[in-house]
C-alpha positions as CSV (number, residue, x, y, z in Angstrom):
1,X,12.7,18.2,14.0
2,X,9.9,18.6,11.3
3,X,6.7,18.5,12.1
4,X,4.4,15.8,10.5
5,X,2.1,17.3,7.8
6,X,0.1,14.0,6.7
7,X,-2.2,13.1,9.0
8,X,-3.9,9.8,8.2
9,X,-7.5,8.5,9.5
10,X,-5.6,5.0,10.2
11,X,-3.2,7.1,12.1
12,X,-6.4,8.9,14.3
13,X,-8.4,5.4,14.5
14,X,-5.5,4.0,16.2
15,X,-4.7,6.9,18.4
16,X,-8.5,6.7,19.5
17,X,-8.0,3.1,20.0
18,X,-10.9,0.8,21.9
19,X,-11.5,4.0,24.1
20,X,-14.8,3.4,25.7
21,X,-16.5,6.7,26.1
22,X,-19.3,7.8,23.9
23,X,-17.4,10.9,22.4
24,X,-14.5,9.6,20.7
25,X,-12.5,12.3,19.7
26,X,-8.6,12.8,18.9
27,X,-7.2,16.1,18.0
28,X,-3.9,14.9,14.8
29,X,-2.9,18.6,14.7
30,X,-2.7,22.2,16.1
31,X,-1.6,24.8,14.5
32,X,-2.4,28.5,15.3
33,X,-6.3,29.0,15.8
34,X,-6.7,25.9,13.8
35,X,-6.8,22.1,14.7
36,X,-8.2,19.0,13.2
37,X,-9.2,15.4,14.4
38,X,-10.8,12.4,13.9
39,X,-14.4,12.4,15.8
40,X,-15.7,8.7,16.0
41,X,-18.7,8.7,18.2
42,X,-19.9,5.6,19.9
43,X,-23.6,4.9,19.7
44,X,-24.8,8.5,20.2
45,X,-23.2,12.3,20.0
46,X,-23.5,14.8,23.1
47,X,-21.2,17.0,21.9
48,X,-22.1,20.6,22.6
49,X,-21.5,24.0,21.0
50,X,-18.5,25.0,19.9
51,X,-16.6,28.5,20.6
52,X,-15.0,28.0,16.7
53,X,-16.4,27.6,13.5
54,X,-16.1,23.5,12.8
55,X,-16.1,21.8,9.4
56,X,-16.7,18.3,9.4
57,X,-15.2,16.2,6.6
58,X,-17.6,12.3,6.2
59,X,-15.2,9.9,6.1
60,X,-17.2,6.5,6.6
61,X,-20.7,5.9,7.4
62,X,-23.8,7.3,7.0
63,X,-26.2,9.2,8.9
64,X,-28.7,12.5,10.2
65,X,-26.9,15.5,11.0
66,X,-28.7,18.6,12.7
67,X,-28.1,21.9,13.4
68,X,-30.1,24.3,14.6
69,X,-33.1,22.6,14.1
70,X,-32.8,21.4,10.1
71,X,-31.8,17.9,9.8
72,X,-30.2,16.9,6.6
73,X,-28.7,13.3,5.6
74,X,-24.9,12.6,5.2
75,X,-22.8,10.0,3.2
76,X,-18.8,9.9,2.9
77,X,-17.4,12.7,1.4
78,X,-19.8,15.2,2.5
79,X,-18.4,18.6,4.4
80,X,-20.4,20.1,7.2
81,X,-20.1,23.2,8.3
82,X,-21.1,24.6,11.7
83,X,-20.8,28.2,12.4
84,X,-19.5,29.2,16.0
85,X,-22.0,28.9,19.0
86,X,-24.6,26.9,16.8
87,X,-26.6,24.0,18.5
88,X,-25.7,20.6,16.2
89,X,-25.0,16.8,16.8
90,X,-25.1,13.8,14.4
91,X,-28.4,12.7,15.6
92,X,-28.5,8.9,14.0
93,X,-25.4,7.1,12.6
94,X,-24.3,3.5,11.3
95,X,-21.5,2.0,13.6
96,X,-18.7,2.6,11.5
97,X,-19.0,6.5,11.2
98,X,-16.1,8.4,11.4
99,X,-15.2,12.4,10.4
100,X,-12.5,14.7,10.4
101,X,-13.3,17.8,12.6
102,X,-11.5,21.3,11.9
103,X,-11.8,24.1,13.9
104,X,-10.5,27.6,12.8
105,X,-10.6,31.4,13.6
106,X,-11.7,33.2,16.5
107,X,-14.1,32.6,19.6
108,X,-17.3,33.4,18.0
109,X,-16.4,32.3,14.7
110,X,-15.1,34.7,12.0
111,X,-17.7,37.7,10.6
């Protein structure tokens, strides 16, 4: 059997479902040192460091991202990237917010 290779945010949403947990996260694919999800937070983020580098890809809503310390302002269709081990969370959001997370490469992130 193939594997699917189209991975849609409708797909993730309802995957996530009405899950009530404040970290709504759902991983669509793995696939060697890589895998991707949809991350729709509830209300706040308490996610920690990761082990992986992380891209995150805005899909809907708007908010304040840090990391390490610098806060900057994201909009749909912004990427975000997150080196291995660095401190980061999206610190204020609007309700509907929504983002692919990727992970990649080795513990410790790539050189």
């Amino acid at each position: 059997m193939t594997q699917p290779f189209l991975f849609s945010a409708a797909s993730a949403l309802s995957a996530i479902g009405d899950r009530t947990g404040i970290n709504r996260f759902e991983y669509m694919i793995r696939h060697g040192s890589m895998k991707a999800g949809l991350y729709a937070p509830h209300r706040r983020d308490e996610q920690g460091t990761h082990k992986q580098d992380e891209l995150y890809v805005v899909l809907t809503g708007t908010g304040i991202f840090t990391k390490s310390g610098v806060e900057v302002a994201f909009s749909p269709g912004d990427l975000i990237f997150v080196e291995a081990g660095a401190d980061h969370r999206f610190v204020e959001f609007s309700n509907d917010f929504t983002c692919w997370a990727l992970f990649w490469g080795p513990e410790g992130g790539e050189g």
